[in-house]
N, C-alpha and C positions, 0 to 999 in steps of 0.2 A: 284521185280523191284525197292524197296526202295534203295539198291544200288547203280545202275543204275541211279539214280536220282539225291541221293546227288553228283556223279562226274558230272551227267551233266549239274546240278546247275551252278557248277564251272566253266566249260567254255562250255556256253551259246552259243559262236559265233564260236564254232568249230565243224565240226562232229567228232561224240565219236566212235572211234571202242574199241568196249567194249569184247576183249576175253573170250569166253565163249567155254573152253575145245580145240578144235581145229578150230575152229570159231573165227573168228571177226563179229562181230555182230550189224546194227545198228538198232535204234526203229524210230516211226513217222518221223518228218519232216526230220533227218538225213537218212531214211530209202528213205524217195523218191528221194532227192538228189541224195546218193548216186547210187541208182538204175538206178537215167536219166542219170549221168557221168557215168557210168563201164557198162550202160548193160547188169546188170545183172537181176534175178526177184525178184519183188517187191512183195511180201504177207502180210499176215495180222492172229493175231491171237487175241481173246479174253481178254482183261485185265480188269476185273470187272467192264463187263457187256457193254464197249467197244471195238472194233475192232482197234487194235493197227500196224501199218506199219512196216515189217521187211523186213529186206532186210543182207544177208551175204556173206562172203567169206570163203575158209579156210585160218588157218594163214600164211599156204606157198605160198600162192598168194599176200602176201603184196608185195613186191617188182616188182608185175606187176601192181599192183591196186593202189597202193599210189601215183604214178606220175602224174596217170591220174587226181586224184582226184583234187592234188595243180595245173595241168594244166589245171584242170578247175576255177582256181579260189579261192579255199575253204583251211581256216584252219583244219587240220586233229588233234585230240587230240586223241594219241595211247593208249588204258587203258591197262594193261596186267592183270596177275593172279601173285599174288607175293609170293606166296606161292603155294607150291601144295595139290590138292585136298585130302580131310580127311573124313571118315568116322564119324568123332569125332566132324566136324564142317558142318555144314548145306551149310554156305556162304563162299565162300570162298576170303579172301583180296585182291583186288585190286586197281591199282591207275595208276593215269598219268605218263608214264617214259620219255614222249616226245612231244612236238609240233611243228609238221612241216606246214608252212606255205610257199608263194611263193616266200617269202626275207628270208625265214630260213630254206635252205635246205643244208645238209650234207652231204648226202649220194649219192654215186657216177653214182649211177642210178635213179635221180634225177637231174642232173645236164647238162647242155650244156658247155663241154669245150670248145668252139669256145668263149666261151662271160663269164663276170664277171657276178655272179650273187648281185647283190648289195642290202644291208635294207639301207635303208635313213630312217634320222628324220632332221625334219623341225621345226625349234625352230623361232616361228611366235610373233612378238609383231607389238603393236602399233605405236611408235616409235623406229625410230633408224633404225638400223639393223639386218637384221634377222640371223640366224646360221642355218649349215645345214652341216650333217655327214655322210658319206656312209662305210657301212664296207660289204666286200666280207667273211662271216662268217665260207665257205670254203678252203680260200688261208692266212687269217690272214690281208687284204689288208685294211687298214683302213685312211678315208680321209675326214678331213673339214675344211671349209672356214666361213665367213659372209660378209653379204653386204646387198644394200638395194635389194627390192623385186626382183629387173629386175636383176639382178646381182646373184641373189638362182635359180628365174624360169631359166635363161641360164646354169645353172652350172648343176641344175637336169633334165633336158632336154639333157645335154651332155654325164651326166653319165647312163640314163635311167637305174632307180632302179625296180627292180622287187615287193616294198613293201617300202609306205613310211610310219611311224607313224607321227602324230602331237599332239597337243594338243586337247580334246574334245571342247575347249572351243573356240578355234581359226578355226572351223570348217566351218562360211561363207569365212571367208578372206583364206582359202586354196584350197576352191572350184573354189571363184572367180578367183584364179589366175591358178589353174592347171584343173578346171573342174572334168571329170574323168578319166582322161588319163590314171592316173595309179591306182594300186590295193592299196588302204586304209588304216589304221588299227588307227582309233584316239584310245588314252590313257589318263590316269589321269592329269590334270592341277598339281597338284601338284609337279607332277616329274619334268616337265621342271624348275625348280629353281636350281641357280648357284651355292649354297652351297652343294645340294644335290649331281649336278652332277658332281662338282670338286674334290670331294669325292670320288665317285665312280672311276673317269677316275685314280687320286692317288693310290687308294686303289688296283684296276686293275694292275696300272705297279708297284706297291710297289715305288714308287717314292715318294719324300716332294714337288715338282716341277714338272709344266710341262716347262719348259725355256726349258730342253734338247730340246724337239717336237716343239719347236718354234709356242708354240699355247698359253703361259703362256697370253700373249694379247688379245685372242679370245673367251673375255665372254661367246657371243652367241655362238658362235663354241663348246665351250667347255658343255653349255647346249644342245644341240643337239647330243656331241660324248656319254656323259653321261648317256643321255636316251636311246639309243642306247644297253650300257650296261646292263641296267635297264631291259627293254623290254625281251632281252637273259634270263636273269636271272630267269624273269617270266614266260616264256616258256620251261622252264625246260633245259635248257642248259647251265649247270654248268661245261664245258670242255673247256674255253675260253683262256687255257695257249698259245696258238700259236699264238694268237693276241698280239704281243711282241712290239708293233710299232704303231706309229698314226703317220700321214704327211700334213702339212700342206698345201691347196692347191694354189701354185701361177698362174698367171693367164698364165705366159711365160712358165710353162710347159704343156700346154693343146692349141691344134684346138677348139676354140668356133664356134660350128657353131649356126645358130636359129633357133628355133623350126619350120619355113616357111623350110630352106633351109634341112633341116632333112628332113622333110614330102615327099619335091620332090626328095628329093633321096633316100627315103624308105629307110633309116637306121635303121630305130626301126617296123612298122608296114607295108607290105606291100600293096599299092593302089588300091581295087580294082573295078572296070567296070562291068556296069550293060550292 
């Protein structure tokens, strides 16, 4: 299981299905999990001297399993076998090729084409104004603004993102203002800085300038498209060439409605009666 361990070391906040032959495989806490999302059975076997929680599929069931899992909620971190098994080697190499979450879905049986599936980041400060990005990581659809708070809460209330990341450190002032409305994911303080992320959005469209995207003005916008890229990056999605395009949001292309007049017209969640 020392394998097993150092991947799930690594991501802590995701369930690991860890391929083992024709198996996906989870252990303890990812084992009940997954067990109460898929219903499937939940057992247990011996790991020195304790009773350890398993729970599997085979790997031709991903595709009916893995939807469920992010429409429950959960980061899924897919481990494969990267090599094939050998007589010559006990262990055999594996490693993370993918992480799908509920703002990072790709795959086409995963997805609701009626609706954009959107990751937002929320680039939150003290003063000033704040930035905020949404990119549909399926269609290339990539879009940000800033303003003060009232001005982000209406704009991500109109796009309702399936996954927003923020800062870990900006973690009361994001609650205060969006509660739990939506699904989560804070990240490193460090990423949200301007240098880091002006870089990254350059280095992305191989550009010197962002003036073409008429964002070259949109500090915080531009720290929020950045991390953005940043996040992809970490989650193992290095196929990002279709993202060709970032667009500036004005306010005269967009119906603002308010989070009150949504709610009663159940556009995002629908109301329901006890």
């Amino acid at each position: 299981m020392s394998q097993y361990h150092q991947i799930k070391t690594k991501h802590p906040d995701a369930i690991l299905l860890f391929r083992v032959g024709d198996f996906y495989e989870t252990f303890g806490e990812d084992a009940i999990k997954t067990s109460e999302a898929l219903g499937i059975v939940l057992t247990s076997r011996n790991n020195g001297g304790s009773d350890l929680e398993l729970a599997g599929f085979p790997y031709h069931a991903l595709d009916l399993y893995l939807p469920k899992l992010v429409k429950s909620g959960y980061r899924v971190a897919i481990c494969e076998q990267l090599e094939k098994h050998s007589k010559q080697k006990k262990i055999v190499k594996r490693g993370v090729t993918e992480i799908v979450t509920p703002g990072i879905k790709t795959d086409e049986k995963l997805l609701d084409f009626k609706d954009n599936n959107y990751l937002a980041s929320i680039h939150i400060t003290t003063k000033g104004d704040w930035g905020v990005g949404f990119l549909d990581i399926s269609t290339g659809e990539f879009f940000v603004t800033q303003g003060n708070k009232e001005t982000i809460e209406k704009v991500v209330q109109n796009f309702s993102p399936s996954e927003i990341i923020y800062s870990k450190s900006y973690k009361k002032q994001y609650e205060k203002l969006f509660g739990n409305r939506f699904y989560t994911y804070p990240i490193d303080e460090w990423v949200f800085t301007y240098d880091y992320c002006r870089e990254a959005l350059l280095d992305h469209f191989e550009v010197n300038s962002l003036k073409g995207f008429a964002i070259d003005d949109l500090e915080m916008a531009q720290i929020a498209a950045g991390s953005i890229l940043h996040y992809l990056n970490s989650t193992e999605n290095k196929n990002l060439k279709h993202i060709n395009s970032i667009q500036r949001i004005y306010d005269n292309n967009f119906m603002w409605l308010d989070r009150f007049t949504i709610k009663n017209l159940e556009l995002i969640y629908p109301q329901f009666h006890s």
